[in-house]
N, C-alpha and C positions, 0 to 999 in steps of 0.2 A: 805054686806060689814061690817068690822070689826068696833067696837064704841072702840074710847080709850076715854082714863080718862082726865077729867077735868086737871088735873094736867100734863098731854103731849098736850090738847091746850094751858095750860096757859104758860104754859114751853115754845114752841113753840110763841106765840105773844112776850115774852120778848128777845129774839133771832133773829128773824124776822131781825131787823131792824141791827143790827149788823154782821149780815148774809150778805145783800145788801149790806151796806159800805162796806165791804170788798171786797165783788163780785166787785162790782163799780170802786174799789181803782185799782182791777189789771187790770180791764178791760182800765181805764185811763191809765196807764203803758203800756200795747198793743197799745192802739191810740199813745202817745208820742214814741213808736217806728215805730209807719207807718208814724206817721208826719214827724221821722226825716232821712227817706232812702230816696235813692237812686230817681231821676228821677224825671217826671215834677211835678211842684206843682199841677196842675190842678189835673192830675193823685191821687197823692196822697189825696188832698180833695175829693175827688168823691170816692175813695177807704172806706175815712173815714165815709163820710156820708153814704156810704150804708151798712156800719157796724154796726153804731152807728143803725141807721133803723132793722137791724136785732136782734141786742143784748138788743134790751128795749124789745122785746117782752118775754124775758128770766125772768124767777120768781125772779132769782137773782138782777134784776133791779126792777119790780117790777110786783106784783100780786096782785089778787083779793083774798081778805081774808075772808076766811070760813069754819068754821068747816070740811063742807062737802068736800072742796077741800083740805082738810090736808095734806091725801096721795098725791095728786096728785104734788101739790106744793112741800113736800120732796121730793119726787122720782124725779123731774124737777131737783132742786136744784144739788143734789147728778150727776143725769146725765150731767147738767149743768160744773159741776165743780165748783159750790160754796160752795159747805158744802162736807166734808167725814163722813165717819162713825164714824171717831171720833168726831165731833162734835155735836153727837147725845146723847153723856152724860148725864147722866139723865132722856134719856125716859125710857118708859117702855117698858120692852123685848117683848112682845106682837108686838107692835109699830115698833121695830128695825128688830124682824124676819119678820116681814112683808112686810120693805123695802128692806131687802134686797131678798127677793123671786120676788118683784115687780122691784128691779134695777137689777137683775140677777147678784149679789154679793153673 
């Protein structure tokens, strides 16, 4: 597997957390629209909860942070729909052709 540079993990920990909020922020935006349709309440909390169960398991809420999980983590992200390719600013082309051969972009 490919080693990047100190400077695309550190770039990567200061983003991280900036990343999630935002993941988080629309993902809350999605809940406040199933909470507020159509139909029984019941329905719709049991809707929520096992969303909310599916969506923590997503990098974008949150991940195990490690080097060695770098790729795996962008590549989630990216598939996820919490980061694009523009938000990759700053790595290195190394790093970016590599995601995108691994997100099939």
């Amino acid at each position: 597997m490919n080693r990047f540079s100190e400077k695309d993990w550190k770039l990567f920990r200061s983003k991280i957390s900036g990343w999630q909020e935002a993941y988080m922020e629309k993902l809350n935006q999605e809940y406040i629209e199933l909470l507020s349709g159509g139909g029984n309440a019941s329905d719709r909390f049991w809707a929520l909860e096992k969303r909310i169960r599916e969506d923590k398991k997503d990098c974008g809420v949150q991940c195990r942070m490690s080097r060695a999980n770098l790729l795996f983590i962008l590549v989630s992200l990216l598939n996820e729909g919490a980061i694009t390719f523009d938000d990759l600013e700053g790595f290195s082309d190394d790093l970016k052709d590599t995601l995108r051969h691994l997100a099939g972009k």
